[in-house]
Structure formats: C-alpha cells, structure tokens
MITOR-787205 format. One record per atom (N, C-alpha, C, O): residue in one letter; x, y, z. Coordinates in steps of 0.2 Angstrom, whole numbers, plus 2048, in hexadecimal, padded with zeros to 3 digits. Example, Ala and Ser with C-alpha at 12.3 -4.5 7.8 and 13.67 -1.06 7.14 Angstrom:
2
A8427E4827/A83E7EA827/A8427F0827/A8477EF82A/S8407F5823/S8447FB824/S840800827/S843806828/
END
This chain:
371
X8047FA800/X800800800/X804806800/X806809805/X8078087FA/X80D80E7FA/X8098157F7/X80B81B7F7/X8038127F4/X80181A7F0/X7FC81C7F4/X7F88187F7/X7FB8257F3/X7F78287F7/X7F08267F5/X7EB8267F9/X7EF8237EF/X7E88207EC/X7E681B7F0/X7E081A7F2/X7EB8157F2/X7EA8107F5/X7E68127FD/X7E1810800/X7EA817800/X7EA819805/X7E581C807/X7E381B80D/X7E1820801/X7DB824801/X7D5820804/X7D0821807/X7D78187FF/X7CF8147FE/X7CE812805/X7C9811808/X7D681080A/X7D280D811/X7D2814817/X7D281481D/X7D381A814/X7D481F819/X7CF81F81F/X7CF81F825/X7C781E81A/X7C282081E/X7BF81A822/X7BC81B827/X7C2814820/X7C080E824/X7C580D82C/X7C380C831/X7CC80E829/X7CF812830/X7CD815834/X7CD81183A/X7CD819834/X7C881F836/X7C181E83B/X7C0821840/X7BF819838/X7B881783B/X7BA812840/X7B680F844/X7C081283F/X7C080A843/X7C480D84B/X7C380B851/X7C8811849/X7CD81584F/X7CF81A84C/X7D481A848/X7C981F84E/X7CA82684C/X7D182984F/X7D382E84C/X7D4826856/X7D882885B/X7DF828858/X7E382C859/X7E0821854/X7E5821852/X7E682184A/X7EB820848/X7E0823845/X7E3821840/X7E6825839/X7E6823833/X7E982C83E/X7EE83083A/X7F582B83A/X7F8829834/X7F8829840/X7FB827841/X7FC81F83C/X80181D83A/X7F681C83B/X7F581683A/X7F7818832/X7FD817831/X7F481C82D/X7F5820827/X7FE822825/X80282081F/X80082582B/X806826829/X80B821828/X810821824/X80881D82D/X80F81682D/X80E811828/X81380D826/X806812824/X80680F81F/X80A80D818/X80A807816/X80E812815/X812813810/X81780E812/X81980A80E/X81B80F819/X82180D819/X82080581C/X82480381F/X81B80181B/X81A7FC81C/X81E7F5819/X81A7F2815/X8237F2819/X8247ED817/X81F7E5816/X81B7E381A/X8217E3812/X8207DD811/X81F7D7817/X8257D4817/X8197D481C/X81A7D2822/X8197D6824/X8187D382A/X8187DB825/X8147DF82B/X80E7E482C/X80B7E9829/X80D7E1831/X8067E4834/X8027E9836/X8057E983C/X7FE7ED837/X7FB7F083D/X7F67F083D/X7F37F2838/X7F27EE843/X7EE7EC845/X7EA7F184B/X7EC7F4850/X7E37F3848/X7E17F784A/X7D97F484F/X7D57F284C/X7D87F2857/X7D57F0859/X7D27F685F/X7D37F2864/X7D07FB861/X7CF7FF865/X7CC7FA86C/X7CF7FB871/X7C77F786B/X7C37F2871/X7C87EF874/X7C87F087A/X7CF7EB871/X7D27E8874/X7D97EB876/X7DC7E987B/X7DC7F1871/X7E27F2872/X7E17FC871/X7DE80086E/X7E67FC877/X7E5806877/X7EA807870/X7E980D86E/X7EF80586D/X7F4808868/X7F3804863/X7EF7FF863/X7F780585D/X7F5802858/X7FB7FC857/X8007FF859/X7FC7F6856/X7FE7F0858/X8027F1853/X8007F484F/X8097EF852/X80C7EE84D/X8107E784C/X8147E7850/X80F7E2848/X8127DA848/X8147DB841/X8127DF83C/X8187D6840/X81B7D383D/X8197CB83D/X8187C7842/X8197C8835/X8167C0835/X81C7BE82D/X81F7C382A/X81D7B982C/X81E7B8825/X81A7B6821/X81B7B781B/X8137B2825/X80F7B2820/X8077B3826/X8067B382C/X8037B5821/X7FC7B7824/X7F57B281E/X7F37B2818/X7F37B0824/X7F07AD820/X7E97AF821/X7E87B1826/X7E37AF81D/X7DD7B181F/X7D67AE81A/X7D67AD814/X7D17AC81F/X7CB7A881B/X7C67AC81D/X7C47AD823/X7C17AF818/X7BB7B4818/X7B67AD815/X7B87A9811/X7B07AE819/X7AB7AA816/X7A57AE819/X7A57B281E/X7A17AE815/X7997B0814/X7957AC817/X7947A8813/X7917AB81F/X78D7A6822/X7877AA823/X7887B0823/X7827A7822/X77C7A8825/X77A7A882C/X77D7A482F/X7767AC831/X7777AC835/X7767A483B/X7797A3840/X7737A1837/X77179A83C/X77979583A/X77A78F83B/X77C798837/X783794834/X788797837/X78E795837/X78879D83B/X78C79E840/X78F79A847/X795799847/X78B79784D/X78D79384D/X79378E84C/X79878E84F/X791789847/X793784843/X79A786843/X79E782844/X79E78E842/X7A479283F/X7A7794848/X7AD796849/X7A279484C/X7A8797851/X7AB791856/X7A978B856/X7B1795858/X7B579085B/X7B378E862/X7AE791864/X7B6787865/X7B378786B/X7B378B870/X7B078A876/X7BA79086F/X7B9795874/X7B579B875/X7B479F87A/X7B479B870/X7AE7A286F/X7A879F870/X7A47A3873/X7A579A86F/X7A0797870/X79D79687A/X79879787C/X7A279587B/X7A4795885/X7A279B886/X79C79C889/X7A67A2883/X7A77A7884/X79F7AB884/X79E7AF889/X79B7AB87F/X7957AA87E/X7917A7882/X78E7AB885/X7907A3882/X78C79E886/X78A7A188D/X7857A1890/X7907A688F/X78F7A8897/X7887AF896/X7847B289A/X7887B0890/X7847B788F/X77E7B488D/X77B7B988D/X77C7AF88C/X7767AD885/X7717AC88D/X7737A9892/X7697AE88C/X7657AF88F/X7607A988C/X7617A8886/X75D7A588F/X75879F88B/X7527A188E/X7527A2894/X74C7A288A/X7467A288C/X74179C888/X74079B882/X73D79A890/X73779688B/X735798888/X73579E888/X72F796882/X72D796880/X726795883/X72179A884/X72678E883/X71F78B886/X72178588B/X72778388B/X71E78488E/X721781894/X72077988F/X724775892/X71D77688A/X71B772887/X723770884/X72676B886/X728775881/X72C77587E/X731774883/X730776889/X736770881/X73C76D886/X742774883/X74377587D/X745775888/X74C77A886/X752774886/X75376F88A/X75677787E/X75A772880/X76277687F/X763779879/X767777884/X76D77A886/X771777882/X76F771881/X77777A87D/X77A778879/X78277A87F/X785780880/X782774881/X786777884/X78E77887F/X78E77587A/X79377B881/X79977D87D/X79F77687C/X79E771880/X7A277687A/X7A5772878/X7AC77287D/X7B077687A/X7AE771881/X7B6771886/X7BA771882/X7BC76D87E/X7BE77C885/X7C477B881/X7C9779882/X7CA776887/X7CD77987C/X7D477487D/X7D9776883/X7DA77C884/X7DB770886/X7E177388A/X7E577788C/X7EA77588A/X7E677D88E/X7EA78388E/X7F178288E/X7F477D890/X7F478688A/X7FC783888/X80078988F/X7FF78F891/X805784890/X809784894/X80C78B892/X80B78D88C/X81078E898/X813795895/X81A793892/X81B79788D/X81F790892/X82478E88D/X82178C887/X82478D882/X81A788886/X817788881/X81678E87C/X81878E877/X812794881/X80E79A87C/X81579E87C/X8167A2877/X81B79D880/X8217A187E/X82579F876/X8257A4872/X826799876/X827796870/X823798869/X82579A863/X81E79886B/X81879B866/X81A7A2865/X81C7A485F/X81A7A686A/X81B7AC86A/X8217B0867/X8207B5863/X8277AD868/X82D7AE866/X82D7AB85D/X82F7B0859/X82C7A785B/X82B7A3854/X8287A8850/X82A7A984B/X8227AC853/X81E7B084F/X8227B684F/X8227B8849/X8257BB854/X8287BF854/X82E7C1850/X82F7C7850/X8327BD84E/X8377BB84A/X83C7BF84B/X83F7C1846/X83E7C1852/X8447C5855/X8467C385C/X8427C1860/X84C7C685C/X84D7C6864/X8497CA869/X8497CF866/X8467C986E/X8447CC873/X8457CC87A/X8487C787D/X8417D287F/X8447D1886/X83F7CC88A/X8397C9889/X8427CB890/X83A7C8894/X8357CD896/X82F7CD897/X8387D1895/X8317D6898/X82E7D6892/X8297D4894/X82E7D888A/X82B7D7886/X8277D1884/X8227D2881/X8297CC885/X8247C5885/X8207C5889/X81A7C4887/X8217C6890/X81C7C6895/X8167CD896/X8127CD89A/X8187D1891/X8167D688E/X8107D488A/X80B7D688D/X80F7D0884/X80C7CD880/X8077C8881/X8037C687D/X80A7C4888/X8087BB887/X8037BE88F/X8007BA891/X8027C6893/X7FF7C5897/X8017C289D/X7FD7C18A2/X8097C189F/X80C7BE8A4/X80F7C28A8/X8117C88A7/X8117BE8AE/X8167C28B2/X81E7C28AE/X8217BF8AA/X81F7C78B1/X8277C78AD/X82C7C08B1/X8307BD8AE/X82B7BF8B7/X82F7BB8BB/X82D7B48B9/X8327B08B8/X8267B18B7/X8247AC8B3/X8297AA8AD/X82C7A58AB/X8287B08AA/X82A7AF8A3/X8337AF8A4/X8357A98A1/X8387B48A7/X83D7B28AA/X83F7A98AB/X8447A78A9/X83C7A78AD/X8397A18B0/X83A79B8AB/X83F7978AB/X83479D8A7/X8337968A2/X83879989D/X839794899/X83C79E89B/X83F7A1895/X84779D897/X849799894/X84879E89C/X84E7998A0/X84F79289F/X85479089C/X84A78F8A1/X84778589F/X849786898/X84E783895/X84478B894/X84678A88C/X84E78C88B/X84F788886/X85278E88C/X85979188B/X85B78988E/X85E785889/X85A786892/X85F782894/X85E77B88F/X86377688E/X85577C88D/X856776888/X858778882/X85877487E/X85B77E882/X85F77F87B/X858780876/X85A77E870/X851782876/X84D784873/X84D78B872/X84B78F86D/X84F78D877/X84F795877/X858797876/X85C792878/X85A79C873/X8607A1875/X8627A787A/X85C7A887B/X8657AA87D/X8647B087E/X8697B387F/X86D7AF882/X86B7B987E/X8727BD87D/X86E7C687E/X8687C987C/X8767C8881/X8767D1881/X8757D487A/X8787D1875/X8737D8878/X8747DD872/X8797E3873/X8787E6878/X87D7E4870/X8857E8872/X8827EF874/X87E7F3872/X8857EE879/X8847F587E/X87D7F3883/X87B7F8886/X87B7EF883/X8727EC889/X8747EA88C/X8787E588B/X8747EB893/X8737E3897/X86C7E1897/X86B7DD89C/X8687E0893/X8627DD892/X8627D588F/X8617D6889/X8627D2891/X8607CA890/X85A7CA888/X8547CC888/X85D7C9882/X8597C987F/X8597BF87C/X85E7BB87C/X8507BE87B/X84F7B787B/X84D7B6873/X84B7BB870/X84D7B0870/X84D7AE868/X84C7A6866/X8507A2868/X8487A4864/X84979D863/X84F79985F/X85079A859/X852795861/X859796861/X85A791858/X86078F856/X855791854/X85578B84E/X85579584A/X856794844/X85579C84C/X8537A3848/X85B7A2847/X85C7A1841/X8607A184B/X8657A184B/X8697AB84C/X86E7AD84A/X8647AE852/X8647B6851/X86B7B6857/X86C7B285B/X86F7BB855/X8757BF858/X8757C785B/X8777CC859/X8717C5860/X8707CE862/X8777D1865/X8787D6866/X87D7CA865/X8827CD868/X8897D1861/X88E7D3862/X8857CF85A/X8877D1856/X8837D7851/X8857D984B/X87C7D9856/X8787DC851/X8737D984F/X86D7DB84F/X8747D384C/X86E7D084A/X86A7CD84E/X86B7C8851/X8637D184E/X85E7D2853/X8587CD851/X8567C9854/X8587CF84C/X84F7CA849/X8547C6840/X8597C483E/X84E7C883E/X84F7C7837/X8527CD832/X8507D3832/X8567CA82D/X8597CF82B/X8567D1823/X8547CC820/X8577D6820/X8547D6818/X8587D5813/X85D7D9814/X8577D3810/X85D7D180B/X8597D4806/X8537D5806/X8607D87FF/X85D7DD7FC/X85F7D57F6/X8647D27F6/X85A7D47F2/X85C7D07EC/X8627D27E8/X8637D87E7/X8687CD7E4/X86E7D07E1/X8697D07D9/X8657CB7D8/X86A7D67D6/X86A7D67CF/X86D7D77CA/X86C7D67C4/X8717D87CC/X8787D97C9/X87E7D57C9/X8817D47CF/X8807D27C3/X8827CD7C1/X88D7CF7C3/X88E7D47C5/X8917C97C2/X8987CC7C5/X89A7CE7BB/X89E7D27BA/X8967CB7B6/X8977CF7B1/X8967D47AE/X8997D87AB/X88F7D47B0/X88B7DB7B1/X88F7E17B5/X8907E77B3/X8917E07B9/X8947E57BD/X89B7E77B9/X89D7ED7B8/X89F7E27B6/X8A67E47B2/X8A37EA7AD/X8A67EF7AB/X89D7E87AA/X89B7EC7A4/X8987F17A5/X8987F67A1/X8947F17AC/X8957FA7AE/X8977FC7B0/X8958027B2/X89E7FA7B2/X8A17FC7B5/X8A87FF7B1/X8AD8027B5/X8A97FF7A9/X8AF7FE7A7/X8AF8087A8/X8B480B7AB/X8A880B7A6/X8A98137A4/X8AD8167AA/X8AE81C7AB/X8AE8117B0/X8B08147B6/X8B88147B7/X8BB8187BB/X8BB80F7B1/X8C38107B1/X8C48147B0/X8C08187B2/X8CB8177AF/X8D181D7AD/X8D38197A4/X8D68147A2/X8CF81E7A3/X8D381F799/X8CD820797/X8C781F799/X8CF822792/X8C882478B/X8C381E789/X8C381978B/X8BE821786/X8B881A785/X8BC81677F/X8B881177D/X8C381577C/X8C5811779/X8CD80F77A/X8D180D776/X8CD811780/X8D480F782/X8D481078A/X8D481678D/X8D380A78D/X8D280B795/X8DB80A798/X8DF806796/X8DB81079C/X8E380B79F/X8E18097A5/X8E68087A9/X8DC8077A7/X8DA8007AB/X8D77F97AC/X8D47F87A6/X8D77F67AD/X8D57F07AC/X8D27EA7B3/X8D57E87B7/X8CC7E87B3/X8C97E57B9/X8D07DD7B9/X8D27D97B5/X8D17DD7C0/X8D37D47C1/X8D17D27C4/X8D27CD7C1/X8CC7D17CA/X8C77CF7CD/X8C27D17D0/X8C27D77D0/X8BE7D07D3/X8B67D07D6/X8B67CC7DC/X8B77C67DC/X8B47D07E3/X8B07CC7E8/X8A87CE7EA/X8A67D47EA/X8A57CB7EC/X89E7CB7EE/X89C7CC7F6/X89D7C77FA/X89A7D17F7/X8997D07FD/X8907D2801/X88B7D37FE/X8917D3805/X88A7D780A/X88E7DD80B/X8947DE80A/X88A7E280D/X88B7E9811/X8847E7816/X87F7E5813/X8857E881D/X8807E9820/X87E7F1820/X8827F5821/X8777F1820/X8737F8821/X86C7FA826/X8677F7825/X86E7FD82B/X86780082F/X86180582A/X863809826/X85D80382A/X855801827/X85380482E/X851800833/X85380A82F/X84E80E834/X84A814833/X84B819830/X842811839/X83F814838/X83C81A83B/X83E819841/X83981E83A/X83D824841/X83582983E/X83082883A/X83682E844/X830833845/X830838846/X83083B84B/X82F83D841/X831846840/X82D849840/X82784683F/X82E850842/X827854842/X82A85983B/X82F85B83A/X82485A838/X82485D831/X821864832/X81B864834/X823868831/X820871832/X81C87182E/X81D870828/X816872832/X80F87682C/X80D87C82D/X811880830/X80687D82A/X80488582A/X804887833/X802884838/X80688D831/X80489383B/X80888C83F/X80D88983D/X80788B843/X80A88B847/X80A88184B/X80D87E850/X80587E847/X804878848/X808872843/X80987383D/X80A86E845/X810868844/X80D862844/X808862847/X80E85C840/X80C858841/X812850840/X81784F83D/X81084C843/X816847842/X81684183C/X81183F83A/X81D83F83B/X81C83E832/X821838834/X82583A838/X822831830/X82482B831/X82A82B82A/X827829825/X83182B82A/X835829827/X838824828/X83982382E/X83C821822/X84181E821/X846821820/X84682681C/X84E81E823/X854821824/X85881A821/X856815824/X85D81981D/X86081281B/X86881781D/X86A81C81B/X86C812823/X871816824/X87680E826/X874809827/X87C811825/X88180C824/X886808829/X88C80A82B/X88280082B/X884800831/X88C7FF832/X88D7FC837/X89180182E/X8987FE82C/X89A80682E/X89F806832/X89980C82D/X89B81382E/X896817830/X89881C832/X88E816830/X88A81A836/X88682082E/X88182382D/X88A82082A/X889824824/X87F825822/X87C820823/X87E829821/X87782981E/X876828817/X87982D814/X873825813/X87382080C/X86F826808/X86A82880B/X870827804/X86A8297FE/X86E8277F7/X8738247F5/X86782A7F3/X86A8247E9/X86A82B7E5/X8668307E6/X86E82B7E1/X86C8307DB/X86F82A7D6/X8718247D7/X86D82E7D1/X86D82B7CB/X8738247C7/X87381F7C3/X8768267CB/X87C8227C9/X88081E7CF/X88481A7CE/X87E8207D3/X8868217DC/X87E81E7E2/X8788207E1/X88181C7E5/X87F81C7EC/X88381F7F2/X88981D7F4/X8808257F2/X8848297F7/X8838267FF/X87E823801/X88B828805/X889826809/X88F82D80A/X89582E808/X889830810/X888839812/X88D838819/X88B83681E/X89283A818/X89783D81F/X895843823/X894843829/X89384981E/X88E84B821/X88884F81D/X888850817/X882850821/X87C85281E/X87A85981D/X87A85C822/X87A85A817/X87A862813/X873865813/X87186B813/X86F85E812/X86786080E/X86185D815/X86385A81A/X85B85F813/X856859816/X856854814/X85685280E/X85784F81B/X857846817/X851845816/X84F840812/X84C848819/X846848812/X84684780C/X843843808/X84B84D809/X84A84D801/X84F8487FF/X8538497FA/X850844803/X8588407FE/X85683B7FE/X854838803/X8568387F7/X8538317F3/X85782B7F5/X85D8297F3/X8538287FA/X8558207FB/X85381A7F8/X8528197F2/X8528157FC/X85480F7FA/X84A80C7F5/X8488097F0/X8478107FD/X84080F7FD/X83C8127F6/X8368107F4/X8428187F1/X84381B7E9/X8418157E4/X83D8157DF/X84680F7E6/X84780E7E0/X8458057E0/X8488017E4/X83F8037DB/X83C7FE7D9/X8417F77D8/X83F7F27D7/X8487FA7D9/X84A7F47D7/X84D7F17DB/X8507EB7DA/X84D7F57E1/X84F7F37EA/X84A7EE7EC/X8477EE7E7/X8497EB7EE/X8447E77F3/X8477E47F8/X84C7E37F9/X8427E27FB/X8457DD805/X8437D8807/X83E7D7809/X8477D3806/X8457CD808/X8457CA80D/X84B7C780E/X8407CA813/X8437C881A/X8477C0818/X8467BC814/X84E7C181C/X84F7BA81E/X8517B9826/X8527BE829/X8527B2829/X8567B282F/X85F7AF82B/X8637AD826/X85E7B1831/X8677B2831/X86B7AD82F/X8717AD82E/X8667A4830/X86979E82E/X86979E826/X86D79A822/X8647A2824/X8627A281C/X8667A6819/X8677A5813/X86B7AB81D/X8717AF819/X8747A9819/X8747A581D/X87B7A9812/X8837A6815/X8867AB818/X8887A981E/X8887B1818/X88A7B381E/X8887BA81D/X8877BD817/X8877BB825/X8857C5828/X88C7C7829/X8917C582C/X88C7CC825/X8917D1825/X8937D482E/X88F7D2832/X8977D682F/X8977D9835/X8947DF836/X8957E4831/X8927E083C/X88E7E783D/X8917EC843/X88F7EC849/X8957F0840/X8997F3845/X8987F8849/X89B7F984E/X8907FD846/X88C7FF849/X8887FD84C/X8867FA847/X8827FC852/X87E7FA853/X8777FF854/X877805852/X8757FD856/X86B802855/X86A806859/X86680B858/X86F80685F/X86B80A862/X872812861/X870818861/X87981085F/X87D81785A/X87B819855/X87D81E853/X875815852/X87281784B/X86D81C84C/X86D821848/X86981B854/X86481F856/X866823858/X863828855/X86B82585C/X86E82B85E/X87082F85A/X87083585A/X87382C855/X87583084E/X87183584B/X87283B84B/X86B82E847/X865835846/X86383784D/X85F83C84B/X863837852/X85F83B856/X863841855/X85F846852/X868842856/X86E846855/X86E84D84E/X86E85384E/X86F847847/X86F84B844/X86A84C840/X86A85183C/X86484783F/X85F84C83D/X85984D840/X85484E83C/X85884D847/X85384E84E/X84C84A84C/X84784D84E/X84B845848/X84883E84A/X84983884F/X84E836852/X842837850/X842831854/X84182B850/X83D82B84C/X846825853/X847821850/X84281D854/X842820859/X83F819852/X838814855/X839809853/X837804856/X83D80B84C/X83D80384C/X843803847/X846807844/X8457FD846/X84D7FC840/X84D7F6841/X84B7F2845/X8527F3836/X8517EE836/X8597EF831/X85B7F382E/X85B7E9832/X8607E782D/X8627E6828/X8617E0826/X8637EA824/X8657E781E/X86B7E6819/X86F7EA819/X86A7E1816/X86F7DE813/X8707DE80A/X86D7DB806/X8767E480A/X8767E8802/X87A7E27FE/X87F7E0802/X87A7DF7F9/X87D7DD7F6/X8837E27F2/X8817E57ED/X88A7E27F3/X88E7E47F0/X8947E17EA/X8987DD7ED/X8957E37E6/X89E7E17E1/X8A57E67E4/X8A57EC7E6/X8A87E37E5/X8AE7E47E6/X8B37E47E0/X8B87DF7E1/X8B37E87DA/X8B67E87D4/X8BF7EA7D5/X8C07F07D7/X8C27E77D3/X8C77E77D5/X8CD7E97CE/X8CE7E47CA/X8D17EF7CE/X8D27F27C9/X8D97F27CB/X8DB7F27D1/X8DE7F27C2/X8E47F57C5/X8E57F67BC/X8E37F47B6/X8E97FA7BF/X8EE7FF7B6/X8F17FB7B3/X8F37F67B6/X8F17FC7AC/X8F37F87AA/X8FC7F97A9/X9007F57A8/X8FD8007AA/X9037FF7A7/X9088017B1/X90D7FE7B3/X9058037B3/X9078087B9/X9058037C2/X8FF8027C3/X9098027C5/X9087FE7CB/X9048017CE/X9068047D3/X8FC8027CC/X8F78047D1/X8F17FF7D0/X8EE7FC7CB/X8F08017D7/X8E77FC7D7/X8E28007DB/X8E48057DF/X8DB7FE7DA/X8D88017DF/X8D17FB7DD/X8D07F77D8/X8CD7FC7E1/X8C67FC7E0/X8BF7FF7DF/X8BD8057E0/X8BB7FC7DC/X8B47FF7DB/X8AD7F97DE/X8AB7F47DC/X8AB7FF7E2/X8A67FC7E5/X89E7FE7E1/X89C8047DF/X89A7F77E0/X8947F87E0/X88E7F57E0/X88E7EF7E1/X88A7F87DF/X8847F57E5/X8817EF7DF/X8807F17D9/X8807E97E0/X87F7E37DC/X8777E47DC/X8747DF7D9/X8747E87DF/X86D7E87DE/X86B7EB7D6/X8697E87D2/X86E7F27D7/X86A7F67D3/X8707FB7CE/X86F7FF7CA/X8777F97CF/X87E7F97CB/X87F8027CE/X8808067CA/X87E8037D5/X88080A7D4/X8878097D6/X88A8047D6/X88B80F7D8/X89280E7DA/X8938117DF/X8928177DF/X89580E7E6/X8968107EC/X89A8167EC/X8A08167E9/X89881C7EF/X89D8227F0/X8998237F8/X8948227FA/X8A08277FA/X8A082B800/X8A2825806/X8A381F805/X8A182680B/X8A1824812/X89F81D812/X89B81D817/X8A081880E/X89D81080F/X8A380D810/X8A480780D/X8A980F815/X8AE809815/X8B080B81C/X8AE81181E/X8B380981F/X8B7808825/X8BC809825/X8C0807820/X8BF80E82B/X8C7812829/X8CC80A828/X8D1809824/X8C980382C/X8CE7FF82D/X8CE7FC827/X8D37FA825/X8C97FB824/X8C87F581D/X8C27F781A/X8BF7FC81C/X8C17F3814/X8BA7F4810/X8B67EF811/X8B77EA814/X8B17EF80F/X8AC7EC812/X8AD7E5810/X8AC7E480A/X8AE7E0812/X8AE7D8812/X8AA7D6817/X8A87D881D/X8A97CE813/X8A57C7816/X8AC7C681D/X8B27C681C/X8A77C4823/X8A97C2827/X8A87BA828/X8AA7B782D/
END
C-alpha cells in the first residue's frame, strides 16, 4: 500500500474504526514492509499493535445466521453460553441446553513462550514476553531458564545492554554481534560480468584505449541499518504535525545512504534535508527479503550497533528513532591495476542496481569484507 490512492480508499474505514489513532495508523502505512502488520482493535487494545508474521493466512465465508453456530470455536461458544438467557415457551415444550463443548487443555507457559517467540522472529527481553503472553515477569524468567537449559531457547547481551535477550535457538539470532531478529537481504542483480561491463567507463584512458585493466572480483555483503524514525514537519501558523521516515545508514561507518543517478552516496556530513535525499525506498529495483541468519552464508560484521545509529540521527537530524532492521547490500569488489605503471586500486559496487559506491562506505582499517 505505497500510493496515496491506495491509501485514500481505506482512510475512511480507519477512521471509523479508531478515530484516536488513525492519523498515526495512515502515516505508518507507506513505510510498511512485506510481513507486517497493524492491527487496529480499540475494545481490546489502547495503541495500535504492530507484528510481524512471514505468512498470514485468512478464510472469509458468508453463513447464514442459523450456520453460525456450526463455525464457532469451542471457546467462544463457553464464552457465550454464560450470557444466553432461555425462556419457555409453553410449559408443553421441553427446553433443551446445548451445552458447550470442553475446551482443550491449556498450554503450559514454556509451551505459549515457544509459540510466542517462533511468531515473533527476533530476540527479546523477559519483560517483553511476559508483556504479551499476560504473565508475571518472574514466571516467565522462570520457564525462559528450563527452556535455555534444554538448549530450545538461546540467550545473550546486545553490545552495550545488560539486558538478557531470549530467541529460539533453531533462528540462529546474535544480539552479541548485532544480529537481533531477521535480517533483509537485498536480492544480487547484477552479474560479476555485468559489473566488468559497467564498470569499464570508470577506468583511466579514453573510450578506446584504457590504461587500466580489471584482474579480479570479490563478492561480498555490506551490512546496513533500515531505520525507522519520527519528525515533526512545519505547517501553516504555528501548528506541527508528526511524520514517519525511513533513514538507510551504514552499519560499517555510521554514514547516512542516499542514490543519485549513478553513485550511492554515503554522507560524512549532511548539507541538505534527509527528507529530500533519494533512498533505497526510490528505487523499484531494491527489494527486501526477510531471511534468518541460518539462511545467510555469512553476516558481514556489524561494527555499529542500534542503539549509536539512534544517537546519531538523534544528534544530527533531531528524529526519533522508533524501530530498525538490518540490512544486507549486496556488493563487487572490482579489482583494477595499470597496465603499464605499478598501481592498483579498487571499485566498489552495489550488485543490486550497478551503482558505484562513493563517500564514507569503508573503514579507516579495511574495506568491507565477508567475515
């Protein structure tokens, strides 16, 4: 749901549903990824719920009213049953109770944790599970412990936390490495041939006499923070309102990402509004594919972590950061030397969409390699 047309046809149905919340619901819309949710329930929930699934399944059917019954579960039918009033008719006619069907067994809280954790598809704390599932945090402490010892559960710091973060241990998540949930992988499109041939105009010599020449190619990942964040945007007189972007910044140098025409720029420092600078979110031929971390061959290393990212933009462009996710750029490492003169160097570029890394995407100690 990326365009404002889209966005027009459910405005009003929102709206009707949680008036309270559903500017906010509206805004978050655009930047919505693939797998996630928001869930608007005012009866049951005070804010608007936000989840994450990889798949969502759903069955609409058309009953009549005497075929209802037949479709509810047996716990709603219990649930009911306490409110339904019977009245005779004729003292002639026999009343007959349909009584409810006994629900199934209640699952064990290592049971709904495992459940719980499986759907969420990231590391978490105990306070946040116990959060969710309706328990004491001491319970859940408790049973998250048994699970860790049967080696069902994992649990480790996130760099710089003393917080206990918990994970099912088949995710294969490293909050001690940055890797927190699931990571997106950006699809490679660009071929290591493909790349020599757009990359030749980038030698040293005329369009028919290069005095350079490629000897080799490596392939690697760049990891990147995919964060979402909350600004206030100036309107008319004197009234403001808050507005949801996307920030792609560079977890290898902290750099802030935008695309022009040819380069992927990566910003040391910022001149313009990162409003108007064309990101990742720009161009149709980016995409994200959640994976977990066992489904990568290998995660780059991540040398900034989330919470110096936040501080960054908090710092340099006075947003609030609210959520982030990792991502994983495919890049060429083209490897160039003169033909006649004892010099080499490198050109990087991005195997997505063939632009050419410039600015602040390497590390004073090395260039970006697979660890």
């Amino acid at each position: 749901m990326m365009t404002q047309q889209d966005i027009a046809r459910v405005k009003q149905i929102i709206q009707s549903i949680d008036p309270t919340h559903a500017e906010t619901v509206l805004q978050k819309l655009p930047s919505l990824r693939t797998g996630e949710f928001l869930m608007l329930s005012p009866d049951v929930y005070d804010d608007v719920v936000n989840f994450q699934v990889r798949w969502l399944v759903t069955d609409h059917l058309t009953l009549d009213e005497q075929d209802i019954p037949a479709s509810m579960l047996p716990e709603a039918k219990q649930f009911f049953a306490k409110y339904q009033i019977i009245e005779e008719k004729t003292k002639k006619k026999k009343v007959q109770t349909v009584l409810a069907a006994a629900p199934p067994p209640e699952k064990t809280l290592p049971e709904r944790i495992k459940l719980f954790l499986n759907s969420v598809r990231k590391s978490v704390s105990a306070e946040y599970v116990a959060e969710n599932l309706g328990a004491l945090v001491k319970d859940v402490e408790k049973a998250l412990n048994s699970l860790v010892k049967s080696k069902v559960v994992k649990r480790s710091r996130a760099v710089g936390d003393d917080e206990y973060l918990y994970w099912l241990s088949k995710f294969g998540f490293e909050p001690s490495k940055n890797v927190l949930g699931e990571v997106l992988a950006i699809p490679t499109r660009i071929t290591q041939v493909e790349a020599f041939n757009r990359a030749k105009s980038w030698l040293e010599g005329s369009l028919f006499s290069k005095k350079e020449e490629f000897y080799d190619a490596k392939f690697s990942h760049m990891p990147i923070w995919k964060v979402s964040a909350t600004r206030e945007a100036k309107r008319l007189l004197f009234f403001s309102k808050e507005e949801v972007d996307t920030y792609y910044v560079s977890a290898v140098t902290g750099a802030l990402i935008s695309l022009e025409r040819g380069a992927m720029l990566f910003h040391t420092v910022m001149t313009k509004s990162a409003e108007k600078l064309k990101d990742f979110d720009d161009d149709d031929d980016i995409t994200f594919i959640p994976r977990l971390p066992i489904e990568v061959p290998r995660i780059p290393k991540v040398k900034i972590g989330m919470k110096k990212i936040y501080s960054k933009l908090k710092l340099t462009l006075g947003v609030k950061p609210v959520y982030s996710e990792l991502v994983l750029l495919p890049i060429w490492n083209l490897k160039v030397k003169h033909k006649k003169k004892n010099k080499k160097r490198s050109i990087f570029m991005d195997a997505a969409t063939g632009r050419r890394l410039v600015g602040n995407f390497k590390s004073k100690a090395q260039s970006p390699r697979k660890r």
